[in-house]
C-alpha positions, 0 to 999 in steps of 0.5 A: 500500500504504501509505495503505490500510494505515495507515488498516487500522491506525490503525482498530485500533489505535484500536478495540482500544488494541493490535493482535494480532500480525501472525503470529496469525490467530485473534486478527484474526478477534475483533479485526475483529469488535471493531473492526467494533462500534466503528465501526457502531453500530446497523445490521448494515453499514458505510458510508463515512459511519459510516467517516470519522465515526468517525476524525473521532471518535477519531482526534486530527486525523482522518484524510483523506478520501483515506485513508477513501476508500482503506479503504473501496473496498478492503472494498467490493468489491461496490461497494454503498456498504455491507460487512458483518462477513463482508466486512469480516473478508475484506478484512483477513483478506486483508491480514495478510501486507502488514501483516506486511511493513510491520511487517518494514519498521519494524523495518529502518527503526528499525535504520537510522535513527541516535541521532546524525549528524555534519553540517559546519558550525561548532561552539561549540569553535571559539568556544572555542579560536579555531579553525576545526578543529572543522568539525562538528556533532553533531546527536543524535535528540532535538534533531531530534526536538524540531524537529519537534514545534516544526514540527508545532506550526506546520504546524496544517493537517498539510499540510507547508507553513508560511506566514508566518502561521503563523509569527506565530500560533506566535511569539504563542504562544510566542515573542512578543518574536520577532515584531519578527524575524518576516519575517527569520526567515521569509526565512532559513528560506525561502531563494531560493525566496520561495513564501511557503511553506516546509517541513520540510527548508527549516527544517532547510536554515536550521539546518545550511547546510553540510549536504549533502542526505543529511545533510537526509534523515538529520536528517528520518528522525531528527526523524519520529515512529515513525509517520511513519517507517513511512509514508515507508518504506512510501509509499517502498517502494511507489514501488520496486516500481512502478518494478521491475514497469515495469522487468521490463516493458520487460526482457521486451520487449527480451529477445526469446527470453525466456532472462531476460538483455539484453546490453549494449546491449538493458539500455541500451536498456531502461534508458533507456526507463524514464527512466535516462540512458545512463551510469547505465544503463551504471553498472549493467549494471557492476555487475551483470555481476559474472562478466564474462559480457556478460549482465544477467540478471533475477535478478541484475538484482532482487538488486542493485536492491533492495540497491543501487539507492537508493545507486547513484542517490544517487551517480551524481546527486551525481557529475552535480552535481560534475561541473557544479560543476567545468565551471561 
């Protein structure tokens, strides 16, 4: 869903300047029509050709060729090479309400995203008073974000990786009289890995050493353009759904009298099946069985997965990491 639709989008945003409402139909008709025009120029259809030439046109770093290929396979239904108005109006006509749902996305995202977070690490008051009390950091959105512009900077090729090249090509640019320091810096960002390549949360590891891995998530949704938000979160939210129709999948397998509820043992089963260690799997069925009826009902199942199953994961991954850290 969400490579398709933010090429949908950037296509209109592009062609048009603002975008209806996702709620207004009639509007979306003139706007496909508009937008139509924009990219076909002379003959009366679209092609692949006429598609990627224009975003190479318009679009600031242009877009992927995956993106356009995902675009116009999903308005070339007849598989002609061509779309017309007609068909091209169809298509997103069709696609209004996952549009809708992204956007309903965004918003929940931008609430959950936050101004200001609080990672451990030392802070100038303890150079100040000579104390080791203030053991936090306060790391406010536009710090981070001014952190990924600076990465964007260096990541030329939008690839998410920065070499040591890439570095120095930055450094001559900005920062000259840090190019003596160059390898160290590079090393110190990199770590233990030594891929020759590091990324975002690399940078941001480097920066804040005590932070703890949802910290990192919390400073990288903080530091991402409202864009990039909305595709992680879509590109999130696809990978869930994917994995909730394979679960209901093997949920109907092992539900033989197909009453919509797996005892115990049938939910491990089925859990397991799906790449679940047995204590999660069990940590679940807890969770869920909130009534004490023996039975994990689907239902219930899909309410508590899209409320709580990220969490849950995040927590049972890092009580396997403690306990290790304990037995080591």
């Amino acid at each position: 869903m969400g490579t398709l639709n933010n090429a949908l989008r950037c296509l209109f945003e592009h062609a048009l300047g603002e975008i209806p409402s996702y709620d207004e139909v009639e509007p979306w008709r003139d706007a496909c029509k508009e937008a139509f025009t924009a990219v076909v120029k002379s003959s009366g259809s679209m092609t692949w050709a006429d598609l990627y030439a224009y975003f190479s046109k318009e679009v600031e770093g242009g877009v992927s060729a995956k993106s356009v290929d995902a675009l116009f396979k999903s308005l070339d239904r007849a598989a002609r090479g061509s779309v017309t108005l007609q068909e091209f109006t169809e298509v997103v006509m069709q696609r209004l309400s996952s549009l809708r749902a992204e956007k309903e996305l965004e918003m929940r995202l931008a609430e959950r995203v936050p101004r200001i977070h609080v990672v451990p690490g030392s802070n100038r008051l303890n150079c100040v008073v000579k104390t080791e009390v203030f053991k936090v950091q306060v790391v406010t959105r536009p710090m981070v974000r001014e952190l990924g512009q600076v990465w964007a900077e260096m990541d030329a090729d939008r690839d998410g990786r920065v070499s040591i090249a890439d570095l120095r090509r930055y450094f001559t640019r900005t920062q000259p009289g840090l190019l003596p320091f160059l390898t160290s810096i590079f090393r110190a960002i990199e770590g233990k890995g030594r891929t020759g390549m590091v990324t975002f949360p690399h940078l941001l590891k480097a920066l804040y050493p005590e932070a703890s891995p949802a910290d990192l998530r919390t400073l990288q949704a903080m530091s991402a353009s409202r864009k990039s938000r909305i595709a992680a979160a879509a590109a999130e939210a696809a990978a869930n759904d994917k994995l909730l129709a394979e679960i209901q999948g093997v949920f109907s397998v092992f539900d033989d009298d197909q009453r919509g509820e797996l005892d115990e043992e049938e939910f491990i089963s089925a859990m397991e099946l799906t790449g679940h260690t047995k204590e999660e799997a069990e940590g679940m069925f807890k969770a869920i069985d909130e009534d004490g009826s023996g039975v994990a009902r689907w239902g219930a199942f899909r309410k508590w997965y899209t409320n709580n199953y990220a969490r849950f994961m995040e927590e049972a991954q890092r009580n396997m990491l403690e306990e290790a850290a304990e037995q080591g």
